[in-house]
C-alpha positions as CSV (number, residue, x, y, z in Angstrom):
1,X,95.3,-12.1,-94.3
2,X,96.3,-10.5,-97.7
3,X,99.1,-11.6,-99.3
4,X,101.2,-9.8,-101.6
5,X,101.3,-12.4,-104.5
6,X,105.1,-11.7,-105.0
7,X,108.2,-13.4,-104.3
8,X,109.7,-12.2,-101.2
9,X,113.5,-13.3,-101.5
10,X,115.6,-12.7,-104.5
11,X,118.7,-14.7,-104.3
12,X,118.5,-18.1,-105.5
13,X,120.5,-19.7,-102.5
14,X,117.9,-18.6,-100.3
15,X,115.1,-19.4,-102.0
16,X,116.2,-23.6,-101.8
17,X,117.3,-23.2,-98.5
18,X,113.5,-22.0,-97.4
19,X,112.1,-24.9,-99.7
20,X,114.6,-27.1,-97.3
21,X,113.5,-25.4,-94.0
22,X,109.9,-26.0,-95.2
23,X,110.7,-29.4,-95.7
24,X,112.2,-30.3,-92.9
25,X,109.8,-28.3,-90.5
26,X,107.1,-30.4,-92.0
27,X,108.8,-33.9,-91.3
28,X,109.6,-32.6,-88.1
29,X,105.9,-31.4,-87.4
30,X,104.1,-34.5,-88.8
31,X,107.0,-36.9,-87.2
32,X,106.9,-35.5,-83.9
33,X,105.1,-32.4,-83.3
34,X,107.4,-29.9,-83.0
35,X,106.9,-26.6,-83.9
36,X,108.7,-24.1,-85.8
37,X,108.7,-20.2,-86.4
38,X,107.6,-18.4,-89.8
39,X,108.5,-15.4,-90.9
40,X,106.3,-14.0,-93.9
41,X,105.1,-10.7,-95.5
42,X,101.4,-9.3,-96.0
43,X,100.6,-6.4,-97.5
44,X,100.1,-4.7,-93.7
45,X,104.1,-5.6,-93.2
46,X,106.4,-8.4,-91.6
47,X,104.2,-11.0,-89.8
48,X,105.4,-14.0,-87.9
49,X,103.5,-17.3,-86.1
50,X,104.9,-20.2,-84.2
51,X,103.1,-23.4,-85.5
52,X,103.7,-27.1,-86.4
53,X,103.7,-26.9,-90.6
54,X,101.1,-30.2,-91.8
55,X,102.2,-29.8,-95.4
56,X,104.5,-28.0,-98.1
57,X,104.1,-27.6,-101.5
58,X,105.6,-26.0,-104.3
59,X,103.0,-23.1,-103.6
60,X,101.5,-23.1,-100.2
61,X,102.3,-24.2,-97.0
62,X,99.5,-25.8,-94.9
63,X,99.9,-25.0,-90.7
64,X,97.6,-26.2,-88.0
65,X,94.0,-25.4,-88.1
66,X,93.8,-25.2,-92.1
67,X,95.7,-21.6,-92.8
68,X,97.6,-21.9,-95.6
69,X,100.3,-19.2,-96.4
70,X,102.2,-18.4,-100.0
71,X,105.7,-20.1,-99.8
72,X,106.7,-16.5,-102.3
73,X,105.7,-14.9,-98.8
74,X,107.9,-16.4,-96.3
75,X,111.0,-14.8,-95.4
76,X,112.4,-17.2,-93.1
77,X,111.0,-20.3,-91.4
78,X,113.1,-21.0,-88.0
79,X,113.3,-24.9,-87.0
């Protein structure tokens, strides 16, 4: 996939509470395998995948079976 390389969300207040979803979808994943929906943006348009997040960062986010997305890219991520 192609990512855009900008920052999706613009308002502050949602840009810690994604960096809090992230976080807890990956405690949640790694703890006890539960998945979590991902909203995020390519340059074809809105995109979305159901998967147990291994590890977040400040930049990426690392899913199961070694894709890694942008965390500028994600819209939403649904726990």
């Amino acid at each position: 996939m192609n990512f855009t390389g900008e920052e999706v969300l613009s308002n502050d207040f949602a840009k810690k509470k994604r960096v809090s979803d992230l976080y807890r979808a990956m405690i949640l994943g790694n703890l006890y395998h539960v998945k979590c929906r991902i909203v995020f943006e390519t340059k074809k348009g809105l995109r979305d995948v159901e998967t147990t997040v291994w590890a977040a960062t400040d930049k990426f986010v690392s899913l199961k079976g070694g894709i890694s997305i942008p965390v500028g890219c994600i819209h939403q991520v649904i726990v």
